[in-house]
N, C-alpha and C positions, 0 to 999 in steps of 0.2 A: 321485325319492325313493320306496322302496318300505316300507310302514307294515305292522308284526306286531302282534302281539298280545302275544309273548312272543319276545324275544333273549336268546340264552345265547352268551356271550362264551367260546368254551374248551368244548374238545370231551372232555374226562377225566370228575371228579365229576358237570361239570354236564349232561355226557351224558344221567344217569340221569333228567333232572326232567324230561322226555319223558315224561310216564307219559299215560295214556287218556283221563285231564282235557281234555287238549288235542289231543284228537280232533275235527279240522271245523274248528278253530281254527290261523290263522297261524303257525308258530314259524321263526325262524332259529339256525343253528347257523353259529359264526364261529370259523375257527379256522386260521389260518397254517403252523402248525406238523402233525408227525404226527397223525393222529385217535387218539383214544384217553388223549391225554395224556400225563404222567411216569412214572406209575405203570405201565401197562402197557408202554410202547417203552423209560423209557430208567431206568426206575426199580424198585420195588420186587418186582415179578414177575421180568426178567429178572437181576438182583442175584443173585436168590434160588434162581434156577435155576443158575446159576453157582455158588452157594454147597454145593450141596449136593453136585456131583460133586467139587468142593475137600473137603467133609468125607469122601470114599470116598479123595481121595488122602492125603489125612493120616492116616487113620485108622495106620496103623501105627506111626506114629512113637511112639508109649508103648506097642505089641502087646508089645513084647521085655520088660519088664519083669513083662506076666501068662504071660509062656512060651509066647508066639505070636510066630515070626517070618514080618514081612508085609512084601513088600518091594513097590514101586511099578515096572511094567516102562515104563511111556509116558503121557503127556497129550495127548490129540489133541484138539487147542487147536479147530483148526478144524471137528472132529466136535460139540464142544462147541458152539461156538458157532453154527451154523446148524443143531444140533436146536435151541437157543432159540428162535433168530429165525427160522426154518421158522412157529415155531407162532405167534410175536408177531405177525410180520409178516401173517399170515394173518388170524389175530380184528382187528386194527387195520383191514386193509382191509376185512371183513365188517361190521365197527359201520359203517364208512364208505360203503361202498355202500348197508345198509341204510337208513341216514340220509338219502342226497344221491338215489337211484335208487327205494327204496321206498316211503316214503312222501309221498305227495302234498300232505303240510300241513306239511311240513316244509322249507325251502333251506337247501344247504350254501355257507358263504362259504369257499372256501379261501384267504384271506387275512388279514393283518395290520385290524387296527381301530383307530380314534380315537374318543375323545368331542370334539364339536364342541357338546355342551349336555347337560342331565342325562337327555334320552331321544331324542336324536341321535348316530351314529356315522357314520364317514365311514371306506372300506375304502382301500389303498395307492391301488386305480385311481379312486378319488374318488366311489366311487358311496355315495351317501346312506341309510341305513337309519336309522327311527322305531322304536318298539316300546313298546305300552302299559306293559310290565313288561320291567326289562333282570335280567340275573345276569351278575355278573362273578367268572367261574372261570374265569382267564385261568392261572394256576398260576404258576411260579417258573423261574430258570433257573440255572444255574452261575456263581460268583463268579471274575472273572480277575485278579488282585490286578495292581498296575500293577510288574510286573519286566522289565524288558528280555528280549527272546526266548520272551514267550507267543504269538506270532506262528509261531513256528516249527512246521514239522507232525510233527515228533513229539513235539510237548506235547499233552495231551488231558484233556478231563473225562468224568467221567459220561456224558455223551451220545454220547459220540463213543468212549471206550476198549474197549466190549464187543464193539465190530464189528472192530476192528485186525483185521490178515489170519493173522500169526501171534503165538505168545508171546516177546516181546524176552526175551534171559537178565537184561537189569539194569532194573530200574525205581524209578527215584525220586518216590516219591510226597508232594506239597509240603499238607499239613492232617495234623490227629491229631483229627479230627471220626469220627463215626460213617462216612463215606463212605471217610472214605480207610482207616480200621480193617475192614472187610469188605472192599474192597478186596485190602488189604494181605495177608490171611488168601487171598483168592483165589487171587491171581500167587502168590506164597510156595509155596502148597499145591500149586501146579501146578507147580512148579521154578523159577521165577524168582527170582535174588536183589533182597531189596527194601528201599530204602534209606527211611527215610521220616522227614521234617525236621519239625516241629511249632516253632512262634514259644514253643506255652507249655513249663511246668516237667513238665508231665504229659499224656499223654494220653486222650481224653474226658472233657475238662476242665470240662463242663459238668455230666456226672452226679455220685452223691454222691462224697465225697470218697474211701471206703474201695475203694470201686470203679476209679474212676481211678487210684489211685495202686495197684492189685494189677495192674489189667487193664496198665498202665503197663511193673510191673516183667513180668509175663508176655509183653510183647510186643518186651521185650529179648530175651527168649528166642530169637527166630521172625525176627526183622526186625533191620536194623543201625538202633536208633531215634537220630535227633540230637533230642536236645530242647533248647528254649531257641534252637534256630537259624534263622536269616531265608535265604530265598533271593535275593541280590542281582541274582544275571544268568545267562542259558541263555544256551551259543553254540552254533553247530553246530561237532562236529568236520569232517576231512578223510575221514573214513569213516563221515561219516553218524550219530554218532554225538552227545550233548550234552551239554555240559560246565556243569556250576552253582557257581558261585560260591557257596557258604556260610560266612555268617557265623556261630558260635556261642560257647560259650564258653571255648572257646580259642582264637578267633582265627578268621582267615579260610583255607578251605580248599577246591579244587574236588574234583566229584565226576563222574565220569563214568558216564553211562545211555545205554540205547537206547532209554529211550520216558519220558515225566514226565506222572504222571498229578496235574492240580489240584485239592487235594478242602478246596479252603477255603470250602466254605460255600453258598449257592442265595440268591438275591434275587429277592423280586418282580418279577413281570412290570408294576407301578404305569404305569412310566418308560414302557414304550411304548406305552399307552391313554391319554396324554395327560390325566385323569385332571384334574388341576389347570382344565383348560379346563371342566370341569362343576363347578369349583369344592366337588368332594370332600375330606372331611376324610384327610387318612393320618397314620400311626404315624409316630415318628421317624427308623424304619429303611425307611419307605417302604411300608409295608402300608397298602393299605386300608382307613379304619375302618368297623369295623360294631359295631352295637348287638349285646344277646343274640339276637335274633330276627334275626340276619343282616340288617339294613337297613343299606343306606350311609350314614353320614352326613354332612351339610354343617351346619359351625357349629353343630358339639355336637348337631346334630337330625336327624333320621331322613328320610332322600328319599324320598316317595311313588312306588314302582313301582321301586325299584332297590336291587338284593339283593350280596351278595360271598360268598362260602365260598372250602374251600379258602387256598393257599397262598399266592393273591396277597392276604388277610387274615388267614387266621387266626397264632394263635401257635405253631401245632404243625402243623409241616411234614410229615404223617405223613395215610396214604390213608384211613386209617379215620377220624380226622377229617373229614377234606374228605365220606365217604362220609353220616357224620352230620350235618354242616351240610346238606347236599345233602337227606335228606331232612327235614330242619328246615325250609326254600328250598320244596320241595317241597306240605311242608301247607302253608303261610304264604302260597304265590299261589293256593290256590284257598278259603281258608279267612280270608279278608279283615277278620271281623271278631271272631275266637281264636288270635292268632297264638301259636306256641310258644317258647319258648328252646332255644337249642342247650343242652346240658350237656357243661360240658367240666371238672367238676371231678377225674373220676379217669382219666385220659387216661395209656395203656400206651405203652412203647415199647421196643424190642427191637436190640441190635447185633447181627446175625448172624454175627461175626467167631471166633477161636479162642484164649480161650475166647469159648463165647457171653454176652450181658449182659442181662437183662430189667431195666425199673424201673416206676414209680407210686407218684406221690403225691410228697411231700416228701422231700428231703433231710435229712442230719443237720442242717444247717447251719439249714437254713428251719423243720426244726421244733421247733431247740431255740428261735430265734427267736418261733419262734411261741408255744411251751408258755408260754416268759419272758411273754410280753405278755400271754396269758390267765390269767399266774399259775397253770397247772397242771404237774403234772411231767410229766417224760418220761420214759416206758420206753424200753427200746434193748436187742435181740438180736442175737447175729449166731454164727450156727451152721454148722461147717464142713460140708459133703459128707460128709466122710472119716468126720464122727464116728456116720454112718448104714450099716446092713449094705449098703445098694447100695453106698454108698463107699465100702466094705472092699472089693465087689467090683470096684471100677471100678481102686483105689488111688491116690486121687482125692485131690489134693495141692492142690488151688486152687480150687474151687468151694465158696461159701459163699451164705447167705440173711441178709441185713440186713434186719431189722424194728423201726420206730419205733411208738410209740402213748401216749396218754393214760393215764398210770399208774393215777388211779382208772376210770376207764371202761373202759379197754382198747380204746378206739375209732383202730385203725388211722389211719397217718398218711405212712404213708410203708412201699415195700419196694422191696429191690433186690435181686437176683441173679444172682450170676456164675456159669458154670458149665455142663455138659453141657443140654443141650434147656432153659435159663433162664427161655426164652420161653413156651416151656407150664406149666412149672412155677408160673411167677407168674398163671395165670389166677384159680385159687381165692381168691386176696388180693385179687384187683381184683375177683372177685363179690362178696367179705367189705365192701368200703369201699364198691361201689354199693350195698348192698342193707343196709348199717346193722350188722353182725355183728360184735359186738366179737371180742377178741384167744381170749378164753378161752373160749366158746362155741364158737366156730370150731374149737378147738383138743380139745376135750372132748364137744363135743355130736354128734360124727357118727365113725364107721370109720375107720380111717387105715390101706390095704392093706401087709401086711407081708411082704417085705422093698422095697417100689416106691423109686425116689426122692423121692416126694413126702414120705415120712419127716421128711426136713430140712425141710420146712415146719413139721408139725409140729410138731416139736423146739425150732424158732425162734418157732412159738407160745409153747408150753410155756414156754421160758426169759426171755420178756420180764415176767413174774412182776410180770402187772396184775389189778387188779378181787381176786380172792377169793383168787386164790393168793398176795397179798402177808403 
């Protein structure tokens, strides 16, 4: 049995809590899987790098209507893909060597882990690890819904579909989640036709309503969408090829792909740290519980020396979370008697799909719910693109800024945006809601460059017509 001082279960967020503290001091790093974690190898970095040579091959597809024609000669799928993984695969094994080869206070476990008691782990080959202080940022993995022929190798998720050798012409992609909507915009954009089955009525069913149901009809546009349909069965054809069985609303019907990518969803890594053997508390969907201060807990209470962040607890599957708990984790094991709270009340997140989708904060739904129970009213904006001179430029038919707020205060409550670069645009709303800045202040008290896009924020201030301008 060999005893640390500090175990970090998971080599991603919890990488970073490594810091100078624990200099001279024991630390283990435990981690089965690639070093580096989701986000680097199979997740938000390589996505995104894919994403953007996708937005060079699209780019022409609405040129002809500003009297540019831009035609697409080739996608070289595999140029693509090992400049990404060139660069991934590189920093992955450099965090790793530095870790396991540099430094002297630190062991790397490349292996799977158990809890055997709440400050005992036990690795595949049996060997025993202590640790005054555990973190477990163990992260999440890809959900495989139980269909006949997920087994088959040209089925793939996230982890596995970025690396394929080349781009199959037909792909059926089984979710209408944010994974399988960037995705979709990927293959699509690079030639592939993409077929993609969603169970619900709409897709990105989880964001505001006004959103899902445009981003929905716009991705008829792009993609053959079946909504409302189950996939019952994958077979392989005689050329290699597989056949899905779809149920929808009209009946049952197959479909034939050469490659089906699964993008229904990510679940903790709970189930395989045995978890329950340390008699830790978790969520109903098998998250980890922790307090605000990231502590695990057992029977509603807090476990003295044992931390969670990240994906295998939190509610928001998203890096820059996990990067925030991480350094919450971080003061809190060497600052023992001022621990901090995470804050996660204005937590961003972005579809990088076609169009793009930025949100924060509430829904229409959550916060007419909410204005109801505090008995105040709601304001509600929603300002197109189009009606801004960049959008005269752009000719900009679908991009819009959904803004909620407290009618007498104008205290921000919610924004959403669809639309060309979304995801930057929404930064200023999410400094407005951290930092206390109501609707009309924000909208009035500072420069608004003219003719930018950022106009329609603006605008969308302007119109939610709270506080003085009622």
């Amino acid at each position: 049995m060999t005893h640390f001082d500090l175990a970090i279960i998971g080599s991603g967020s919890g990488n970073s809590l490594i810091t100078p503290d624990w200099d001279g001091r024991k630390v283990a790093v435990i981690d089965g899987g690639t070093f580096g974690g989701t986000c680097l190898n199979v997740g938000c970095i390589p996505t995104k790098m894919f994403v953007y040579p996708a937005q060079l091959a699209a780019a022409g597809s609405d040129a002809g209507r500003l009297g540019v024609d831009v035609t697409l000669d080739k996608v070289h799928w595999r140029d693509i893909r090992d400049r990404i993984f060139t660069r991934i695969d590189s920093i992955s094994e450099g965090g790793r060597n530095y870790r396991a080869e540099e430094l002297d206070n630190v062991t790397l476990y490349e292996t799977r882990v158990r809890f055997v008691s709440e400050h005992a782990l036990e690795t595949e080959d049996g060997r025993r690890i202590t640790a005054d202080q555990i973190v477990v940022a163990a992260g999440s993995r890809p959900v495989l819904p139980d269909i006949p022929g997920m087994d088959l190798p040209q089925v793939h998720t996230s982890d596995t579909v970025m690396r394929i050798p080349d781009l199959p012409p037909r792909i059926l992609v089984i979710g209408g989640g944010y994974i399988a909507a960037e995705f979709g915009f990927v293959f699509s954009a690079f030639g592939a036709k993409v077929t993609m089955a969603a169970r619900s009525g709409t897709l990105l069913r989880a964001m505001d309503a006004t959103v899902s149901e445009r981003f929905t009809r716009e991705a008829a546009k792009q993609w053959d969408v079946r909504l409302d349909t189950q996939v019952e069965s994958l077979i392989e054809n005689p050329d290699g090829s597989v056949r899905a069985r779809l149920r929808g609303p009209q009946g049952e019907s197959d479909l034939d792909a050469d490659l089906v990518l699964v993008a229904t969803g990510r679940v903790p890594n709970t189930d395989r740290l045995d978890v329950r053997a340390a008699g830790f508390d978790q969520r109903a969907d098998g998250r980890l519980a922790v307090d605000e201060y990231q502590r695990v807990l057992k029977d509603g209470k807090p476990v003295e020396g044992v931390w969670g962040l990240g994906d295998v607890s939190s509610d928001f599957q998203l890096k820059h979370v996990a990067n925030h708990e991480a350094r919450t984790v971080a003061y809190n094991l060497v600052h023992p008697q001022e621990h901090r709270a995470s804050d996660h009340r204005f937590v961003p997140s972005a579809v990088f799909s076609s169009p793009q989708i930025a949100s924060v904060g509430m829904t229409e739904e959550e916060a007419c719910a909410d204005t109801e129970a505090r008995g105040v009213e709601l304001a509600l904006a929603v300002q197109e693109y189009g009606s801004t001179a960049y959008g005269w430029a752009m000719e900009d038919t679908t991009g819009f800024v959904k803004l909620l707020a407290e009618k007498e205060s104008g205290k921000i409550l919610g924004a959403h945006i669809m639309g060309h670069e979304a995801s930057m645009l929404i930064q200023p709303l999410i400094q407005a809601m951290s930092f206390g800045l109501d609707a009309q202040t924000m909208a009035s008290g500072q420069y608004w460059i003219h003719p930018a896009l950022t106009e329609v924020v603006e605008n969308a201030l302007l119109s939610l017509q709270t506080g003085a301008q009622s």
